[in-house]
BAFI-3210 file (N, C-alpha, C; in Angstrom, 3 decimals, decimal comma, padded with zeros to 6 digits):
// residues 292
n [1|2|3|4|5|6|7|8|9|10|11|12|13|14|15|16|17|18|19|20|21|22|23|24|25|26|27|28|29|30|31|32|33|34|35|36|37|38|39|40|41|42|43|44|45|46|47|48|49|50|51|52|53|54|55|56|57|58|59|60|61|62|63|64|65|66|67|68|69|70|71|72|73|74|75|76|77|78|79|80|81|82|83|84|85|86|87|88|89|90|91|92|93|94|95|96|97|98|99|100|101|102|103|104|105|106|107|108|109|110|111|112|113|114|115|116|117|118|119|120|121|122|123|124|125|126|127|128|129|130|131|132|133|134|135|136|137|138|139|140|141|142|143|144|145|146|147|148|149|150|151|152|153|154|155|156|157|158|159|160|161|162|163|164|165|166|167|168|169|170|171|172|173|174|175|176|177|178|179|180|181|182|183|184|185|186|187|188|189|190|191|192|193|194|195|196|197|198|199|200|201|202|203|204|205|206|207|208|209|210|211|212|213|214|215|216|217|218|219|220|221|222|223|224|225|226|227|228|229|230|231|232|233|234|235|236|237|238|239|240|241|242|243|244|245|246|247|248|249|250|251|252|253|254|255|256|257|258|259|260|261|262|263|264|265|266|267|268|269|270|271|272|273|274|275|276|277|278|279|280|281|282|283|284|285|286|287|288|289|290|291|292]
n.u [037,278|034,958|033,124|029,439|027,736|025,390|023,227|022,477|020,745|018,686|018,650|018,292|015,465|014,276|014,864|013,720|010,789|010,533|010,734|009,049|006,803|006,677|006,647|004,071|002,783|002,862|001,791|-000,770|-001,527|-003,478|-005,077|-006,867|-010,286|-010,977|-013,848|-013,727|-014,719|-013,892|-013,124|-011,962|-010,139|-008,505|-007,151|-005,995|-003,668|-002,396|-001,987|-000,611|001,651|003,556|005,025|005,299|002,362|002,309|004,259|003,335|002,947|002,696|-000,337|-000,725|-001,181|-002,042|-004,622|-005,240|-007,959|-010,983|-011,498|-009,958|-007,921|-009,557|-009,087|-006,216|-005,838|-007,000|-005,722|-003,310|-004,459|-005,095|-002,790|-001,304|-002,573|-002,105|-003,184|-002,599|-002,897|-002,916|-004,604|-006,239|-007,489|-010,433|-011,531|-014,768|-017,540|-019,094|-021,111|-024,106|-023,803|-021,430|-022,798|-024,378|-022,756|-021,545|-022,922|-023,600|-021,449|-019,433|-018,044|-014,986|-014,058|-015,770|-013,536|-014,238|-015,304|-018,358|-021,528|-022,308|-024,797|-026,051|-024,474|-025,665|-028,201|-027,442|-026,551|-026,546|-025,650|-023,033|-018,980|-019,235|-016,466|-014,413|-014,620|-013,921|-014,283|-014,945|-018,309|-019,480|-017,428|-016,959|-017,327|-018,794|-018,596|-020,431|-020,912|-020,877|-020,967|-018,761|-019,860|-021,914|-023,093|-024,857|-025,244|-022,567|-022,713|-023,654|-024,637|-026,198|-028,101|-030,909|-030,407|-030,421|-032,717|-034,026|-032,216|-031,837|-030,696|-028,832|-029,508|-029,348|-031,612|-030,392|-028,282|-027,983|-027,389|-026,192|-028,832|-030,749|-029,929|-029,587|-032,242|-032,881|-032,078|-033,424|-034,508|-035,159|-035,754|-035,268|-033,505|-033,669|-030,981|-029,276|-026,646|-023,616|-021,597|-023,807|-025,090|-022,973|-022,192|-024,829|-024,770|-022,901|-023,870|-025,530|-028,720|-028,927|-028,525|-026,658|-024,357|-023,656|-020,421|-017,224|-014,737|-011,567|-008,024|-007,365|-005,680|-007,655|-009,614|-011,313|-013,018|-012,339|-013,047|-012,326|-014,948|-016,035|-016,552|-016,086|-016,906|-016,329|-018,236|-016,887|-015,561|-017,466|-019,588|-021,291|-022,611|-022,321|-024,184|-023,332|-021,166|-018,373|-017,474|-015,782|-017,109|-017,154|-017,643|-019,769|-020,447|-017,891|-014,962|-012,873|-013,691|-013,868|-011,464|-010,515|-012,149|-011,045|-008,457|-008,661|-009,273|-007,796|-005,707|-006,338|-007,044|-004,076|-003,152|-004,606|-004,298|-001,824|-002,414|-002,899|-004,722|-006,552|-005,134|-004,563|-006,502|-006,448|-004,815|-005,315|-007,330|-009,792|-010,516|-011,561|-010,703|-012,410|-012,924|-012,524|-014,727|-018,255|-020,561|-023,428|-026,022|-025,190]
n.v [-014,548|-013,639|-015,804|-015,600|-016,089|-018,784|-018,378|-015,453|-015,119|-015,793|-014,506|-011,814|-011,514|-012,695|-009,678|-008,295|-008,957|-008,359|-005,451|-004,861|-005,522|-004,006|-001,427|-001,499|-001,901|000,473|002,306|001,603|002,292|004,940|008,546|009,036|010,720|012,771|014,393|016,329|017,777|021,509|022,435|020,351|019,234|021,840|021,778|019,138|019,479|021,138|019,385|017,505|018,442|018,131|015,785|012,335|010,259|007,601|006,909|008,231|008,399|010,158|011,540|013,624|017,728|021,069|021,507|018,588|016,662|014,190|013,839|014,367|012,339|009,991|009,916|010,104|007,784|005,586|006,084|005,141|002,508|001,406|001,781|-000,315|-002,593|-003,090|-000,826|000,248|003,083|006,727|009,975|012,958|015,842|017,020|020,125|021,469|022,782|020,730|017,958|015,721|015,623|013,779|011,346|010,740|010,912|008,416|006,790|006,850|006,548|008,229|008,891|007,522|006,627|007,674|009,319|010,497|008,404|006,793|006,210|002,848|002,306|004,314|004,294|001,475|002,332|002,613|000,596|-001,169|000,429|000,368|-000,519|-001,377|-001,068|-002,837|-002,601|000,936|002,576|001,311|000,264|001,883|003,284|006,485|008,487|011,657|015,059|017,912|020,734|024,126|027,320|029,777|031,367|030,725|029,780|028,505|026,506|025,368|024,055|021,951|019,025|016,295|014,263|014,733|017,725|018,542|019,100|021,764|022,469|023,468|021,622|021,093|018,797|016,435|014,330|013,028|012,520|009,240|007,989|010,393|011,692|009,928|009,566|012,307|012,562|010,528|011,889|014,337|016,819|019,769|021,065|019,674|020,896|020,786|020,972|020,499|021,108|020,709|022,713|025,229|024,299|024,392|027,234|028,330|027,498|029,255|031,619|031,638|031,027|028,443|026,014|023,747|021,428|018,147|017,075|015,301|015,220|017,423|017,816|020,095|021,886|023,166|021,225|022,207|023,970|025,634|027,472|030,018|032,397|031,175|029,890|026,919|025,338|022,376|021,036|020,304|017,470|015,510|013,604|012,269|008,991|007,851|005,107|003,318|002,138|003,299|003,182|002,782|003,624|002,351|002,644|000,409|001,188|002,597|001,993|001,013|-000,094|-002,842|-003,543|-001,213|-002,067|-004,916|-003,911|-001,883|-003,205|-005,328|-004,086|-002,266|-004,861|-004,808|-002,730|-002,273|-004,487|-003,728|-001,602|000,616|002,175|002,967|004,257|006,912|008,356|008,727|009,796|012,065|013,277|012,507|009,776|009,723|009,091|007,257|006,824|009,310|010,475|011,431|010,006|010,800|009,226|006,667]
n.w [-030,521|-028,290|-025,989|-026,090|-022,950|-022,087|-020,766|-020,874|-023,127|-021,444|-019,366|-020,498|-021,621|-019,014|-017,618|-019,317|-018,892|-016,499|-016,280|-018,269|-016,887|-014,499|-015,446|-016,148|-014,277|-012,629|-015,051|-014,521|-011,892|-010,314|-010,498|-007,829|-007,808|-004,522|-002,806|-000,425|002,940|002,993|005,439|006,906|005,109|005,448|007,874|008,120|006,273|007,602|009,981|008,658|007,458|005,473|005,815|005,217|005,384|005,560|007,819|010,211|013,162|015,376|016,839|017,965|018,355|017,153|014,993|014,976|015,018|014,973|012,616|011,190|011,512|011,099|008,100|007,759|009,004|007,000|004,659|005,145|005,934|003,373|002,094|003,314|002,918|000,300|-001,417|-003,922|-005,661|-006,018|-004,389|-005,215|-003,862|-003,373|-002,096|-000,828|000,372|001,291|002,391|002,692|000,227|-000,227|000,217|-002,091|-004,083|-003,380|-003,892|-006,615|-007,437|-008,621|-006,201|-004,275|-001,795|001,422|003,473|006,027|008,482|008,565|010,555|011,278|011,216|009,267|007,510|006,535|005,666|002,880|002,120|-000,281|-002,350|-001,347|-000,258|003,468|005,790|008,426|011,598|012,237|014,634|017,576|019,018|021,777|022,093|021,132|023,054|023,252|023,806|025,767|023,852|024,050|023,891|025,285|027,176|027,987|030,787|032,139|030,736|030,793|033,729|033,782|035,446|035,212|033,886|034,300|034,085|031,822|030,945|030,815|028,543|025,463|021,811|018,930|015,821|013,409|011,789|009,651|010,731|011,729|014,480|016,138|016,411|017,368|019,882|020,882|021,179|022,984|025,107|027,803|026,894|026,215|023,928|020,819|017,739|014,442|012,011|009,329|008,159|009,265|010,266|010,004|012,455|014,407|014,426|014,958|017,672|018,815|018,371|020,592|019,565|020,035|022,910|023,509|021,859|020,171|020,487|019,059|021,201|021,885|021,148|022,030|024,900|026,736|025,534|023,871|020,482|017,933|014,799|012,299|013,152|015,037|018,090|020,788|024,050|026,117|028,245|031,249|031,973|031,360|029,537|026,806|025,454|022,068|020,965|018,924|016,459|013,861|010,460|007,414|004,283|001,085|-002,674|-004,567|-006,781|-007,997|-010,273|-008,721|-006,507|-005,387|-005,178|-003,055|-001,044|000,055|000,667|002,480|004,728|005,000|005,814|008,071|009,797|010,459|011,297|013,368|015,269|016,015|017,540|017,029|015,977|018,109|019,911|018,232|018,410|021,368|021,839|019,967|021,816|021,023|021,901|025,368|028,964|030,594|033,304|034,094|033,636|033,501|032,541|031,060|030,013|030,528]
ca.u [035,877|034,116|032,214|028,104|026,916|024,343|022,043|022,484|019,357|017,956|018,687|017,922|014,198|013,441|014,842|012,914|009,560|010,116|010,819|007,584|005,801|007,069|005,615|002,627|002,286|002,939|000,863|-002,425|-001,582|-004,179|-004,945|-008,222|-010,392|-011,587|-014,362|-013,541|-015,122|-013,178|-012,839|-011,466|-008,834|-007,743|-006,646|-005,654|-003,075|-001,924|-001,573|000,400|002,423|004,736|004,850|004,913|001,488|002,945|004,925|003,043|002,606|001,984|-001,621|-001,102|-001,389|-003,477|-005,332|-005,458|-009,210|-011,511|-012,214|-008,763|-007,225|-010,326|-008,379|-004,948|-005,343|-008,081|-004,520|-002,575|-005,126|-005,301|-001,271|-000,496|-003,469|-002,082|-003,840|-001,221|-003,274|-002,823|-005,552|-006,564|-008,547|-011,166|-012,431|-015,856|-018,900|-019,951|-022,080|-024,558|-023,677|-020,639|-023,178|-024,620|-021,690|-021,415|-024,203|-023,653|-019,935|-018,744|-016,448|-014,312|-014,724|-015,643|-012,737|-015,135|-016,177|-019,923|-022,067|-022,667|-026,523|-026,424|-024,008|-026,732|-028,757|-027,295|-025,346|-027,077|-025,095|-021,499|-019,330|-018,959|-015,258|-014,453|-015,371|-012,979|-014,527|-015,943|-019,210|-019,239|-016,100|-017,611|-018,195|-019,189|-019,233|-021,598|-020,060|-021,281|-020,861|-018,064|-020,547|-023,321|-022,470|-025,960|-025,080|-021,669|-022,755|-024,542|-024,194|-026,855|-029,258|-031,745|-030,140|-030,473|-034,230|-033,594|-031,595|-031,866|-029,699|-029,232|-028,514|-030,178|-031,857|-029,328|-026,893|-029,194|-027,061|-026,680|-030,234|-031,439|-028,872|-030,457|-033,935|-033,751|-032,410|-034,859|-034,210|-036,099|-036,470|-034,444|-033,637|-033,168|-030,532|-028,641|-025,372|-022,508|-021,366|-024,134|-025,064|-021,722|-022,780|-026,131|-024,636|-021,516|-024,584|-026,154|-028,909|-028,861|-027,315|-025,482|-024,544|-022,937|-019,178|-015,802|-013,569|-010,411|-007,040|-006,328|-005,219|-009,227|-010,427|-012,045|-013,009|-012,324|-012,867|-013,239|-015,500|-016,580|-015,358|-017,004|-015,992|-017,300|-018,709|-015,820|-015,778|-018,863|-020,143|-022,919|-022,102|-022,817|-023,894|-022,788|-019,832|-018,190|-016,479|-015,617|-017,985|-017,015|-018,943|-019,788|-020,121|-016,762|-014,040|-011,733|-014,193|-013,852|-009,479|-010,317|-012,474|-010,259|-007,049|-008,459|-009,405|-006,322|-005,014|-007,189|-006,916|-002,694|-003,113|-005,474|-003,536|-000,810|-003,120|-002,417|-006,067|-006,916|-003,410|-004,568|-007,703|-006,545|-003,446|-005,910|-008,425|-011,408|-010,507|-011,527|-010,516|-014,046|-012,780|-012,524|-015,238|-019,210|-021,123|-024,608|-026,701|-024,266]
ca.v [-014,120|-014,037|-016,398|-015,547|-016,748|-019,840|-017,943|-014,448|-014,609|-015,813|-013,419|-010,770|-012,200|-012,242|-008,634|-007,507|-009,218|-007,706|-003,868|-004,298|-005,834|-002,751|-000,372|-001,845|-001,940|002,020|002,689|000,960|003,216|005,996|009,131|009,398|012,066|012,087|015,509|016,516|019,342|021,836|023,001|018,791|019,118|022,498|020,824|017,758|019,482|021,587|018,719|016,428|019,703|017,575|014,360|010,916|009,576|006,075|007,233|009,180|007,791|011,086|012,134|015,274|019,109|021,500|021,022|017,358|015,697|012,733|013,957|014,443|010,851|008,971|010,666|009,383|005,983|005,442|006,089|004,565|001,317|001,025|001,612|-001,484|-003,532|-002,842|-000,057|001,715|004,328|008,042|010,687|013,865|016,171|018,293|020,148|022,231|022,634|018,948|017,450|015,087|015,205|013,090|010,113|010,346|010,995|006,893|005,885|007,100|005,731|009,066|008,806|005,898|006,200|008,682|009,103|010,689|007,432|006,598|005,267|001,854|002,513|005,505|003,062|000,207|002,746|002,528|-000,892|-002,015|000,401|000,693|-001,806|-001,345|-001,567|-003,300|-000,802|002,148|002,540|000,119|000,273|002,198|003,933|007,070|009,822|013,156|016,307|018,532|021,828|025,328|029,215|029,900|032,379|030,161|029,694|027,340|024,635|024,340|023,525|020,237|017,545|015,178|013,803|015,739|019,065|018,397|019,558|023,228|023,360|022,650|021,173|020,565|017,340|016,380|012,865|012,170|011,636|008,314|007,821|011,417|011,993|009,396|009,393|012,991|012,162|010,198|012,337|014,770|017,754|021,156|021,627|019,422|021,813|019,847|021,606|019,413|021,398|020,423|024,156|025,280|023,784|025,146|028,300|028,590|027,650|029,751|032,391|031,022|030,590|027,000|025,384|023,006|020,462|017,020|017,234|014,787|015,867|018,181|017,701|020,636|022,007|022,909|020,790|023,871|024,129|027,266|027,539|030,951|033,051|029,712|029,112|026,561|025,110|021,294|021,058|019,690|015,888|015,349|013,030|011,654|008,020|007,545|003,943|002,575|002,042|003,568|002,065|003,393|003,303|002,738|002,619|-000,527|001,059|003,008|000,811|000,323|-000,421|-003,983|-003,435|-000,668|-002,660|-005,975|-003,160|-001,023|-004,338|-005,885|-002,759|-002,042|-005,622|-004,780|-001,289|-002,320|-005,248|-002,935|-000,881|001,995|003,096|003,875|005,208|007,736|008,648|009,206|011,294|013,207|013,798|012,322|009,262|010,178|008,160|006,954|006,963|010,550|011,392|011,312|009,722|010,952|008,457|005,605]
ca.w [-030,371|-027,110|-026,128|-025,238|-021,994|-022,250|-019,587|-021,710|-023,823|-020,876|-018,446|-020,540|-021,733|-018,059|-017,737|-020,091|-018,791|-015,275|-016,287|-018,471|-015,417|-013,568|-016,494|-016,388|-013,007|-012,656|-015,694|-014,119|-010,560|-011,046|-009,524|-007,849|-007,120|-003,192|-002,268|001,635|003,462|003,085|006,924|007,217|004,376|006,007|009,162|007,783|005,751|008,882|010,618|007,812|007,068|004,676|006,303|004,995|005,452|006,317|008,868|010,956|014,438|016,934|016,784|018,838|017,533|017,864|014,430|014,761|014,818|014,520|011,182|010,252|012,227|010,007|006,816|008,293|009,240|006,306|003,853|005,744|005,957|002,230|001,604|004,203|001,964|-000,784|-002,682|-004,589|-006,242|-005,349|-004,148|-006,004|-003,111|-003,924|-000,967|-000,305|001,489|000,771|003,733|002,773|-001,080|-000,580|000,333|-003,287|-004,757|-002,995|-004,271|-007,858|-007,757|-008,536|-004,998|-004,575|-000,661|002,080|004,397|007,195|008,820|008,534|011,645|010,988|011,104|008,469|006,653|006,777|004,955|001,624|001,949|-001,881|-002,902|-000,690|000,832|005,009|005,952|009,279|012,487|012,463|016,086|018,024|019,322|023,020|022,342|020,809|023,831|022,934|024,680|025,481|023,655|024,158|024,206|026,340|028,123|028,373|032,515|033,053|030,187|031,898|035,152|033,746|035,867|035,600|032,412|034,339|034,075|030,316|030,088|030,863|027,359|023,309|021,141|017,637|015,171|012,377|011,698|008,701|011,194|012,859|015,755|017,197|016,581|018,234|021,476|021,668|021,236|024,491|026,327|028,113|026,375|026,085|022,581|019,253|016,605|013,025|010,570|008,649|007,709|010,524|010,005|011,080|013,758|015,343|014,483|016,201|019,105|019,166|018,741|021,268|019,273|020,394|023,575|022,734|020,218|020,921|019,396|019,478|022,500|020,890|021,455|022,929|026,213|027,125|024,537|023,150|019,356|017,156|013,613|012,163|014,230|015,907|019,524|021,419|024,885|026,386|029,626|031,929|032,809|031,023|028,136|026,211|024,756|021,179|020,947|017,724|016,109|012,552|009,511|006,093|003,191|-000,081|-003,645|-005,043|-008,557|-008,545|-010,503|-007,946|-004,989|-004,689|-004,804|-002,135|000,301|000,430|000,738|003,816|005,786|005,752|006,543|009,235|011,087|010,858|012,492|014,754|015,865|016,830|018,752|016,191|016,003|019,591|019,864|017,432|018,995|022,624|021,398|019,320|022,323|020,667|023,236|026,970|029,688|031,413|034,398|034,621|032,480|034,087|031,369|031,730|029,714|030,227]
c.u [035,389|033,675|031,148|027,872|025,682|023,129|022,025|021,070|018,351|017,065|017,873|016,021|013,610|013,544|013,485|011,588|009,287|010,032|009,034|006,467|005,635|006,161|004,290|001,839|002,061|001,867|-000,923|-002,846|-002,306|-004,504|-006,560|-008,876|-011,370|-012,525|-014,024|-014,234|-013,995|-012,229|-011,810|-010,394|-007,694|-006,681|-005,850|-004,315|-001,717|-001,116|-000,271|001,675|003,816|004,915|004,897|004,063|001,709|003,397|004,258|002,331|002,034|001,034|-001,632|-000,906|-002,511|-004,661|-005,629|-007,120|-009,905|-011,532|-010,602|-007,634|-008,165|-009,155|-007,236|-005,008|-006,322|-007,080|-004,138|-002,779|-004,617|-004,132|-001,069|-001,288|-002,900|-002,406|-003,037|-001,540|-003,040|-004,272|-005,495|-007,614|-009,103|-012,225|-013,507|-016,383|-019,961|-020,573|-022,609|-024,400|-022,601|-021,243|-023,560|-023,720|-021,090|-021,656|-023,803|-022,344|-019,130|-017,205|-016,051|-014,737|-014,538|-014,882|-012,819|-015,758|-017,385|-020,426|-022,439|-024,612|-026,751|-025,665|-024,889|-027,956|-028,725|-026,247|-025,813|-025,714|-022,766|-021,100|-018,813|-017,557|-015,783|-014,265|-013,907|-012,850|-015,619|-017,221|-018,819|-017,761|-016,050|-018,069|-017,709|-019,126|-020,112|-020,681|-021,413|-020,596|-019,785|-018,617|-021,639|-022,793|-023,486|-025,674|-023,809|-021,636|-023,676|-023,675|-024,840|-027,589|-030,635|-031,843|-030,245|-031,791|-034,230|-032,729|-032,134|-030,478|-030,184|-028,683|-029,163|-030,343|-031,189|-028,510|-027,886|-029,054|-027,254|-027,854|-030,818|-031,454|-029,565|-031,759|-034,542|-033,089|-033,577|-034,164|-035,451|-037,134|-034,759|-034,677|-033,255|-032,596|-029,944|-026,948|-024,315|-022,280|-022,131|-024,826|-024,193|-022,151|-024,211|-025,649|-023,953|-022,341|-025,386|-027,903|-029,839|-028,348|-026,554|-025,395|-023,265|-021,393|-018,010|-015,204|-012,636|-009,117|-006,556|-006,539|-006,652|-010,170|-011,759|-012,170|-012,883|-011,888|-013,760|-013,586|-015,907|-015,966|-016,227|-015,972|-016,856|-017,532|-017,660|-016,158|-017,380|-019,088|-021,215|-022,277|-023,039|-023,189|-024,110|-021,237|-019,494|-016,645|-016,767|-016,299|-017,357|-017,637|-018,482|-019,532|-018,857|-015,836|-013,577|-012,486|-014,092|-012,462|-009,761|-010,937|-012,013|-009,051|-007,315|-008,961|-008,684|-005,555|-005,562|-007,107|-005,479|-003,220|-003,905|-004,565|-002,273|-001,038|-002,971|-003,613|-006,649|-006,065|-003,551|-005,447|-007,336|-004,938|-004,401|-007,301|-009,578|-011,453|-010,616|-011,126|-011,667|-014,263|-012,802|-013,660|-016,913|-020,181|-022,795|-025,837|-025,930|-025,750]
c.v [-014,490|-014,737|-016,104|-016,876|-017,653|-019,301|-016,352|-014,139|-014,604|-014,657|-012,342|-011,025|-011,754|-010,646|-008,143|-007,604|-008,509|-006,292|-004,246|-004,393|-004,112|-001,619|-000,367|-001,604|000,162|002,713|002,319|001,876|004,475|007,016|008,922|010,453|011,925|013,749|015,130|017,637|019,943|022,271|021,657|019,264|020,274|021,876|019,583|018,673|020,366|020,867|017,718|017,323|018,708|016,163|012,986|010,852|008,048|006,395|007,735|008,281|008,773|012,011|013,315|016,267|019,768|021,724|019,357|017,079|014,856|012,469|013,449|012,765|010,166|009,156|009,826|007,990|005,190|004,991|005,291|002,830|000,561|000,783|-000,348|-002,517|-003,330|-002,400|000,574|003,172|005,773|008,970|012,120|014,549|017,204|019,071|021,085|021,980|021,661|018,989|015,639|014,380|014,059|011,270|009,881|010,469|009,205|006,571|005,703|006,311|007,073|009,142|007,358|005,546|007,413|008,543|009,612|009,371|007,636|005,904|004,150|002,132|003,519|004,101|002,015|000,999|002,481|001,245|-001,470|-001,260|000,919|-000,862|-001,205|-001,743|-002,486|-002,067|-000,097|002,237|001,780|000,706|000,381|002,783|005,220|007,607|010,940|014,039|016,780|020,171|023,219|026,692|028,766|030,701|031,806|029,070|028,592|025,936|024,159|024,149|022,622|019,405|016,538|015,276|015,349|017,157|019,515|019,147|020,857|023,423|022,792|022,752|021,311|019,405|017,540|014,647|012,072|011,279|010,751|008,271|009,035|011,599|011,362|009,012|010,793|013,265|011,695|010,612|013,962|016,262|018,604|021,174|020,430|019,964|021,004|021,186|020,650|019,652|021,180|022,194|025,147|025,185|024,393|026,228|029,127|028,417|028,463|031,195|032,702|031,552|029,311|026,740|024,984|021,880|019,094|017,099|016,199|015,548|016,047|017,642|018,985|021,352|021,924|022,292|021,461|023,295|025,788|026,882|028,860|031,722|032,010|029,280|028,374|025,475|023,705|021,434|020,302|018,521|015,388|014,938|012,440|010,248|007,634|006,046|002,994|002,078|002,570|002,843|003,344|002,679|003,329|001,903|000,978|-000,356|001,413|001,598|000,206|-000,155|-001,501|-004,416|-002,780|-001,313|-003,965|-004,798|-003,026|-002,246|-005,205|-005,245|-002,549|-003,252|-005,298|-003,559|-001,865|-003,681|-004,863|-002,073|001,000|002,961|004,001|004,897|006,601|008,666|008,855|010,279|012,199|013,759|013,264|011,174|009,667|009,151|008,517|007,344|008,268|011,517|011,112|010,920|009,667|009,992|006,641|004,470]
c.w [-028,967|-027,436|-025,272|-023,861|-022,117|-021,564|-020,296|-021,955|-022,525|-019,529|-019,339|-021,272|-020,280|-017,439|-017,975|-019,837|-017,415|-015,312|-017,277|-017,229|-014,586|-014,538|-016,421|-015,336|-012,539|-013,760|-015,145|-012,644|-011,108|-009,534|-008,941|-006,577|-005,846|-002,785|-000,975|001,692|003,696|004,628|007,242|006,658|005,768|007,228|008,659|007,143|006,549|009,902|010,164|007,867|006,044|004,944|005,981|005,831|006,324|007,866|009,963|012,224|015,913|016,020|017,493|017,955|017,658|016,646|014,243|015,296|014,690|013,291|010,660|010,493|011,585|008,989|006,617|008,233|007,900|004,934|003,904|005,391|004,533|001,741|002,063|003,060|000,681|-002,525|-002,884|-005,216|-005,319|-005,104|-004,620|-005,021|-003,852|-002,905|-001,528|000,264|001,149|002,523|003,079|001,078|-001,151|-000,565|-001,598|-004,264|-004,835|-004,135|-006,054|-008,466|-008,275|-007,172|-004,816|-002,700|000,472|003,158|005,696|007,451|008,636|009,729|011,261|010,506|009,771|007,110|005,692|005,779|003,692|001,188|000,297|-002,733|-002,564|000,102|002,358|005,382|007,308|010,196|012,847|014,380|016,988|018,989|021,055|023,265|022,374|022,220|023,469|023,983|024,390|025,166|023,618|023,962|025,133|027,474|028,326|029,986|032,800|032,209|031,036|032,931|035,069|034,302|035,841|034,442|032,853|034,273|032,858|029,915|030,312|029,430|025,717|022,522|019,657|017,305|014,178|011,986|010,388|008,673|012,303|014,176|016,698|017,458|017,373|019,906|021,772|021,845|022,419|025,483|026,762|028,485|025,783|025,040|021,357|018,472|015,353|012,029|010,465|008,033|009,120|010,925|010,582|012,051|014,965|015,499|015,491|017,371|019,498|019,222|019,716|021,319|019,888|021,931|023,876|021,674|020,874|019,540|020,011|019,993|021,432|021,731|022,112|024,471|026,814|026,262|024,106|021,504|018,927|015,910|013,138|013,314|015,564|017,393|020,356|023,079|025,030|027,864|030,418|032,474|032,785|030,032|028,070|025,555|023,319|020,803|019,511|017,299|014,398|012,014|008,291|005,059|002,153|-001,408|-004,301|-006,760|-009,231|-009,024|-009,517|-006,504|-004,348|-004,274|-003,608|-000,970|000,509|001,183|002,257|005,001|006,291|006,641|007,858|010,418|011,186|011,637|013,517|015,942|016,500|017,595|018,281|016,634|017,378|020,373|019,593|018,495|019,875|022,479|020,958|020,251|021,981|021,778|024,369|027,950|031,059|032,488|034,793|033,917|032,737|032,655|031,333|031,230|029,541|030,762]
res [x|x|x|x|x|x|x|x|x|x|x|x|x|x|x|x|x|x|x|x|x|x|x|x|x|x|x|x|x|x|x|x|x|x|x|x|x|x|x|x|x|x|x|x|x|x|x|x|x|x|x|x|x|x|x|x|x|x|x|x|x|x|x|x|x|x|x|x|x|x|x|x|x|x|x|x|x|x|x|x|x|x|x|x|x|x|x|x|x|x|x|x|x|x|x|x|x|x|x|x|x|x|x|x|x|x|x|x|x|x|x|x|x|x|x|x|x|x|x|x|x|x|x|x|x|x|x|x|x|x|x|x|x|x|x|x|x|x|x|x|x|x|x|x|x|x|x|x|x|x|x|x|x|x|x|x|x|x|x|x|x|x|x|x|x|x|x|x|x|x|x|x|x|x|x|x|x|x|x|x|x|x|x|x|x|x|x|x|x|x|x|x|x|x|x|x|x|x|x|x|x|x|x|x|x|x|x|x|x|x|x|x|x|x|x|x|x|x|x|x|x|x|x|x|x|x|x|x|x|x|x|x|x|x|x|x|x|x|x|x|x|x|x|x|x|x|x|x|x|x|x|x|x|x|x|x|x|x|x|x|x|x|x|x|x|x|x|x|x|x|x|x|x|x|x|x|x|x|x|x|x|x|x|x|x|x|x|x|x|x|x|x]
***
């Protein structure tokens, strides 16, 4: 007769306690569901085109974005922290609904950064990651008509009062960066969409937008083509972080996750990495900053 191993039962006891561990652990991983604007996803999914998420280190392409590099490193953040759950997108023509969607705990967290200040709005009921982008990093162009010949020959704050813009006081920071400067006429709509639109009708003049990645850091979406004034910005002066809901379940797993996450990437210099591959970074030095 054989003889059983003395460590036998034992071994297989702890077996058996680690595959349930493992079960358990996989059964508790959930999916969850994240609204995007749809115009964001599009791009974003253009840009991933198959991709490991983790992996992804070159920010260039010619759909790549601020919107869509939040999205990215926002994943990314939460993987390294160790949020294991998966994402379930659901795009449309969200805007301002995805804040109450916060509030309500319906969204777990909006992966369009938030300005700290708009943030600061509803902090009772979200928590504030750590800053996506630091405060004075944030320059804008001034985007227009490709046929509008007098906005692009702005060179100076003062050349500013000859035109109108739009924003809308939702978003605190733009609004108030173009409030002082000394501008024609401020138009208030509130849809991003359009905003573009009016101008690309010209409509409008211009509208303050993240520098593009590509060759003329041009935008085009749709009928939409808009160009930026060459070697020319506005500085947004805040800084943004990622919001997420205090009431959703998982909010207090997701804002320990994306902060760990966030000081590792950033400590490798991932984030700005991202950002000046993807154009929304300018380099100052070459770039006339008219309300600096």
């Amino acid at each position: 007769m054989l003889k059983r191993s003395p460590f036998s039962n034992t071994a297989f006891i702890l077996l058996f306690v680690l595959q349930s561990f493992f079960c358990a652990s996989i059964s508790q991983a959930e999916q969850v569901v994240i609204y995007i604007r749809d115009d964001v996803y599009d791009d974003y999914l253009k840009f991933v085109d198959g991709k490991d998420i983790l992996e992804i280190r070159d920010f260039s392409g010619k759909t790549i974005r601020r919107d869509v590099v939040d999205m990215v490193i926002a994943q990314q953040a939460l993987k390294i922290g160790g949020f294991e759950h998966t994402f379930d997108y659901v795009p449309g023509k969200l805007n301002f609904r995805n804040t109450k969607l916060l509030e309500e705990g319906e969204l777990l967290i909006s992966f369009d950064s938030y300005w700290l200040t708009d943030a600061q709005r509803i902090e009772d009921d979200v928590y504030i990651s750590q800053p996506l982008i630091n405060n004075g990093e944030y320059i804008a162009g001034i985007y227009t008509n490709p046929k509008n010949s007098a906005v692009l020959a702005i060179n100076s704050l003062e050349d500013l009062s000859q035109f109108t813009s739009v924003s809308t006081p939702k978003w605190a920071t733009d609004w108030k960066t173009l409030q002082t400067l000394p501008l024609k006429e401020l138009i208030r709509e509130d849809e991003w969409l359009s905003q573009a639109r009016m101008v690309n009708l010209g409509w409008i003049d211009f509208m303050l937008m993240a520098f593009h990645s590509t060759e003329d850091q041009s935008f085009t979406m749709e009928k939409i083509h808009l160009v930026p004034v060459k070697n020319i910005g506005i500085e947004l002066k805040d800084s943004r972080h990622y919001v997420i809901s205090k009431k959703h379940p998982l909010g207090s797993e997701a804002i320990k996750a994306i902060n760990i996450g966030l000081s590792v990437i950033r400590k490798e210099q991932r984030i700005s990495s991202a950002y000046k591959q993807s154009g929304f970074f300018v380099d100052k030095s070459r770039v006339k900053i008219l309300n600096k």
